[in-house]
C-alpha positions as CSV (number, residue, x, y, z in Angstrom):
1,X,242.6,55.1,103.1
2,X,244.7,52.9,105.7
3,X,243.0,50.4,108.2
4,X,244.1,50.6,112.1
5,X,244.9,47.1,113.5
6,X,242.2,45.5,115.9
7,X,242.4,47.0,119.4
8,X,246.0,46.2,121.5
9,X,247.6,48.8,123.6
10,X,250.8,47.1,124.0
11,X,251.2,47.2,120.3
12,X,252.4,50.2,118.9
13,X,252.3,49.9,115.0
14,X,249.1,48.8,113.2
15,X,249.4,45.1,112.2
16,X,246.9,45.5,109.3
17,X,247.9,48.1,107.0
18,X,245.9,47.2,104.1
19,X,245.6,51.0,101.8
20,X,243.1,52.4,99.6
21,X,243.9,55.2,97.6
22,X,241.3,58.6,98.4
23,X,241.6,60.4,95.6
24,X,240.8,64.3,96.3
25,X,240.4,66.7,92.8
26,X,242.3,69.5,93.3
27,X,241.1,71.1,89.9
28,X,237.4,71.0,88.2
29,X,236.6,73.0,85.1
30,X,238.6,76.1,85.5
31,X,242.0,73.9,86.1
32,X,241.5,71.5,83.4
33,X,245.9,70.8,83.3
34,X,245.8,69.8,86.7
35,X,245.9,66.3,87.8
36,X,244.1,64.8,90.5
37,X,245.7,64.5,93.4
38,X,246.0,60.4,95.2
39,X,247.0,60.0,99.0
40,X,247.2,57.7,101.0
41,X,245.6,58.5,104.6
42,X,247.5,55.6,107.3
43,X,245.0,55.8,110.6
44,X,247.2,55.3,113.7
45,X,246.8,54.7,117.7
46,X,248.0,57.9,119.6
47,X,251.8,57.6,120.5
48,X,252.9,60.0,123.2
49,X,256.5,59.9,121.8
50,X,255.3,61.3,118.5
51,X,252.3,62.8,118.2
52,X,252.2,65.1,121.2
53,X,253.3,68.4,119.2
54,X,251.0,67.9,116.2
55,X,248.0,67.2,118.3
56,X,248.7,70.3,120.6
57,X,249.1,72.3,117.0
58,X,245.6,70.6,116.0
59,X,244.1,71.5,119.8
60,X,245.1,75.3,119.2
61,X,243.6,75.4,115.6
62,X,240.6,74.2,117.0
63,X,240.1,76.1,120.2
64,X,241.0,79.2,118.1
65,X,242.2,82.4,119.7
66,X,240.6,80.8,123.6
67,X,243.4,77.9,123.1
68,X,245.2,80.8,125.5
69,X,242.5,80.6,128.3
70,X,243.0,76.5,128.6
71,X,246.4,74.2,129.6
72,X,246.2,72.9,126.3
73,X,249.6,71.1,126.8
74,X,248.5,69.2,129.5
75,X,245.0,68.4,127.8
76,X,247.0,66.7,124.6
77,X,249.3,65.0,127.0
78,X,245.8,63.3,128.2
79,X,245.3,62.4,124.9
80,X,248.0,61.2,123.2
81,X,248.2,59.1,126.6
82,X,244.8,57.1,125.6
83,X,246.5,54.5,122.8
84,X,243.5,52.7,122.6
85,X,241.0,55.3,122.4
86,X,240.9,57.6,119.3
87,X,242.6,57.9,116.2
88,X,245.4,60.1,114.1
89,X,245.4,60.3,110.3
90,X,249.1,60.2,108.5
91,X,250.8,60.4,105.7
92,X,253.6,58.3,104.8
93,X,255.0,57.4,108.1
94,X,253.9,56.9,111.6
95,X,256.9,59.5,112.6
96,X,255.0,62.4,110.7
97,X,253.1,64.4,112.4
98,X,248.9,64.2,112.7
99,X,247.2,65.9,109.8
100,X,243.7,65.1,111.9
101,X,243.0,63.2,115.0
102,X,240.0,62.5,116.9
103,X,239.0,61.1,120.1
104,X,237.0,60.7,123.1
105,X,237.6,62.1,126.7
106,X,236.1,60.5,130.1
107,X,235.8,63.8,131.9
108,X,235.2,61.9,134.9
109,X,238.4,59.7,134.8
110,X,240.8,62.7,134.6
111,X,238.7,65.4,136.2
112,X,241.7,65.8,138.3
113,X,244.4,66.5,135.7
114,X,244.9,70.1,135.1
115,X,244.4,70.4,131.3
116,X,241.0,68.4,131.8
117,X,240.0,70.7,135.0
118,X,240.8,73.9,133.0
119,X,239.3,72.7,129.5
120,X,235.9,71.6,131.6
121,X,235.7,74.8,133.0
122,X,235.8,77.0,130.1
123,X,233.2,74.4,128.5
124,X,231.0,75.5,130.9
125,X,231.8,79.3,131.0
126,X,230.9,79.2,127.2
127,X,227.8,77.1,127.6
128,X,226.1,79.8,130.2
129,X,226.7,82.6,127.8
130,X,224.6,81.6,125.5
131,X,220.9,80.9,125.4
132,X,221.1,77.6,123.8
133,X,223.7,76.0,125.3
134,X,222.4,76.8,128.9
135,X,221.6,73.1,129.9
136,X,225.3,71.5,129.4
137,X,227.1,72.7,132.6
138,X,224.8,70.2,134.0
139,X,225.5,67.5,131.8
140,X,228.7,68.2,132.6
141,X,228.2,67.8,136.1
142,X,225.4,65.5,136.6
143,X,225.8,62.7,133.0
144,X,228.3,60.8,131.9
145,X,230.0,62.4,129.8
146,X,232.7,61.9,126.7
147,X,233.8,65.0,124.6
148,X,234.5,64.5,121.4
149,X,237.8,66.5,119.9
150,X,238.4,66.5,116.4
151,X,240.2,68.7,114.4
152,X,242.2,68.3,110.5
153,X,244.1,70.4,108.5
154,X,242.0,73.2,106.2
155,X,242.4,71.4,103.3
156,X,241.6,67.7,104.4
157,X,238.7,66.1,102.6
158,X,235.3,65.3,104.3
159,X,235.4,61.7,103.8
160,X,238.1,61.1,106.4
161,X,235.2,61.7,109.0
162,X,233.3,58.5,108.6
163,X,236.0,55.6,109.0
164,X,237.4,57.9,112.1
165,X,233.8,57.8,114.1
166,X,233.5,54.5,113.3
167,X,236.5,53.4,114.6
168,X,235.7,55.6,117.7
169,X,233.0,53.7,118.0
170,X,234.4,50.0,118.2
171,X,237.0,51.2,120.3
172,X,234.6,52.6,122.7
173,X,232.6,49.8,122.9
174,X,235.6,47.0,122.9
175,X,236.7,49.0,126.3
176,X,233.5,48.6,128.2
177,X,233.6,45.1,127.3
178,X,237.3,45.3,129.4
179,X,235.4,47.0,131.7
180,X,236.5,50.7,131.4
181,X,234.6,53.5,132.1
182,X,234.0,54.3,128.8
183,X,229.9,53.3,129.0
184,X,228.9,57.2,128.3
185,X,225.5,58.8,128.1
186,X,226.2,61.4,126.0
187,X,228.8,62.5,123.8
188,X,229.7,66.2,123.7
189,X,231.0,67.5,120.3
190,X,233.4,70.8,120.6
191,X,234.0,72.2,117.2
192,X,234.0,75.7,115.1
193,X,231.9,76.9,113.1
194,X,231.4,80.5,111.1
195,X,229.9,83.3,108.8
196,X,230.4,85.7,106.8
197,X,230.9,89.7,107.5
198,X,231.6,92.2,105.7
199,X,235.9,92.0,105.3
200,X,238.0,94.6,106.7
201,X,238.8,96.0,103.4
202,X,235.4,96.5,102.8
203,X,233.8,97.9,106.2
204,X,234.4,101.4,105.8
205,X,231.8,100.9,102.0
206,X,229.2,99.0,103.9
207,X,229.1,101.5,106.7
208,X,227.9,103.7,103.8
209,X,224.9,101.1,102.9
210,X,221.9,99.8,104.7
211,X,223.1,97.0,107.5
212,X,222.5,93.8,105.9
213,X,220.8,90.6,108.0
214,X,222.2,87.8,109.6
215,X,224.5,85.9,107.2
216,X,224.0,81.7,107.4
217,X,226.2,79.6,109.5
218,X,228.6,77.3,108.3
219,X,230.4,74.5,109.9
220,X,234.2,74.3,109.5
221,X,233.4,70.0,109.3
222,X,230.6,69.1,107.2
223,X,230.0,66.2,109.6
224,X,228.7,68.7,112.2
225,X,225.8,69.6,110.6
226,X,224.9,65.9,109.9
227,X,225.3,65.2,113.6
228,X,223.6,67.9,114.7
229,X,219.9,66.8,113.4
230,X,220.6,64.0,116.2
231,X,221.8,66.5,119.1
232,X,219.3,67.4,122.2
233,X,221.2,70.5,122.7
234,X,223.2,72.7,119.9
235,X,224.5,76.2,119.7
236,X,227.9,78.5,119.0
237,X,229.0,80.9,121.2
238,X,231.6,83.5,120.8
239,X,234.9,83.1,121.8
240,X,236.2,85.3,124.5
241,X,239.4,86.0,123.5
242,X,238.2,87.3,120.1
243,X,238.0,91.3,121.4
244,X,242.3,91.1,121.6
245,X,242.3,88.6,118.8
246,X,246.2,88.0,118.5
247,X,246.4,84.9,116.5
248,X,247.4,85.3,112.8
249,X,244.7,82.7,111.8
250,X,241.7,84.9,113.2
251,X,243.1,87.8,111.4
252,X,243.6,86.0,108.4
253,X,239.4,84.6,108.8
254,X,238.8,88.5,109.7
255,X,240.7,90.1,106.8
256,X,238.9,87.6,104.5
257,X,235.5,88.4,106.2
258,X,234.7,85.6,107.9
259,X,233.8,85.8,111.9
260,X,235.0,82.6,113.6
261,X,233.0,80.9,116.8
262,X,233.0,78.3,118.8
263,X,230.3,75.2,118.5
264,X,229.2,72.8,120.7
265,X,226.6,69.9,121.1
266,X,225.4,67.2,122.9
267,X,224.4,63.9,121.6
268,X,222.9,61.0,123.4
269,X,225.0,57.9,123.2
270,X,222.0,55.9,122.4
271,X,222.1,58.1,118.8
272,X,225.7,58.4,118.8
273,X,225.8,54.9,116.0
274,X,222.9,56.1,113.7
275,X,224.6,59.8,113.4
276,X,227.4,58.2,112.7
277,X,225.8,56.0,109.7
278,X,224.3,59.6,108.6
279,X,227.5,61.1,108.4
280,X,228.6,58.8,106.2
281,X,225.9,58.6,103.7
282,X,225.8,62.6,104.0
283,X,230.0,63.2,103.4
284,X,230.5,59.9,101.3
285,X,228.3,61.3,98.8
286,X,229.7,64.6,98.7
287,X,233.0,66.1,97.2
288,X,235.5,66.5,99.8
């Protein structure tokens, strides 16, 4: 894995580029002639002159088939605008595009901007439609508080988590020592996760058996679940756009039988560093 140089926003490059090699096994015991597979992951600040169209690609994958009901445009300009808050995950070259990024947004600070204003209030038109979610519109309102985006291609490993929160982490902290409004209460995690139905293919045979219960959820980032043992509020909610569902992807997830939703939770920031350490016992130990 690559190292991001210490904190500088008028420095564009990292000036420690020190690499580790994560080594992720694409076969096991049924692909015995395949090799395993070594890349090297670079961690990079956000630069608006690059990385605007790979985060907006990232944004979409994440916000699913409601990426339509938000500017996300404007939202990753936000984003890629913060050099000194957050993180992307390359391969090769700075010039490539994102496979991951992650990073924090001070609702607060751009609750003017449109992509923020229109991003906010879907937050809190999915949060009062469902049960569990019901008390972070008032968070939202009333806290101070930083929403956590993350998303990586399919295939990424899980152990690109851990050195990308904690790196979140320092840089958050090294910008309220500057004095930036960065000192947040809680964290709000927005992420996807899923389970599994019966496949289209196969719908018209179970209407013929007896309804089966409520599959298990699973989380699209294994990190989720880890943080979620720290969270005071937790909960998916369906997506609204999911009835006209005209993404490719969802009917991809749909064909395959697997029902998409959207997840969010809210962490207190005095919690935020020992989820953290938990995600990284939990997903270090763990094949990617």
């Amino acid at each position: 894995m690559g190292k991001k140089r210490s904190r500088d926003p008028d420095v564009g490059v990292e000036t420690s580029q020190d690499s580790d090699k994560m080594e992720v096994d694409e076969g096991g015991s049924d692909y015995e002639d395949f090799d395993a597979v070594n890349v090297d992951f670079e961690w990079f600040n956000f630069d608006a002159d690059i990385d605007f169209k790979g985060v907006r690609s990232l944004l979409r994958q994440l916000l699913d088939v409601d990426n339509e009901l938000i500017d996300v445009s404007t939202l990753s300009d936000v984003i890629v605008a913060q050099n000194t808050i957050g993180s992307t995950v390359k391969v090769d070259s700075k010039e490539n595009d994102p496979y991951c990024f992650l990073t924090a947004l001070n609702l607060k600070m751009h609750r003017e901007n449109a992509g923020v204003a229109s991003f906010v209030k879907y937050l809190t038109d999915r949060a009062k439609s469902s049960e569990a979610l019901k008390s972070i519109p008032d968070a939202l309102e009333n806290k101070h508080v930083g929403v956590l985006l993350s998303e990586r291609f399919i295939n990424m490993p899980a152990q690109i988590a851990p050195p990308l929160y904690s790196m979140l982490l320092e840089e958050l902290e090294d910008a309220v020592e500057d004095k930036e409004p960065y000192d947040f209460s809680h964290f709000l995690v927005v992420s996807k996760t899923y389970h599994e139905v019966d496949s289209v293919l196969g719908q018209e045979q179970q209407r013929k058996k007896k309804p089966r219960g409520e599959s298990p959820l699973f989380y699209f980032h294994p990190e989720d679940e880890v943080m979620q043992r720290y969270a005071t509020v937790s909960g998916s909610y369906l997506f609204t756009g999911e009835a006209k569902s005209a993404a490719d992807s969802k009917r991809v997830f749909q064909e395959a039988g697997i029902k998409t939703m959207g997840f969010m939770m809210l962490v207190e920031a005095s919690k935020f560093r020992e989820a953290i350490k938990a995600v990284g016992e939990y997903v270090g130990s763990t094949e990617g």
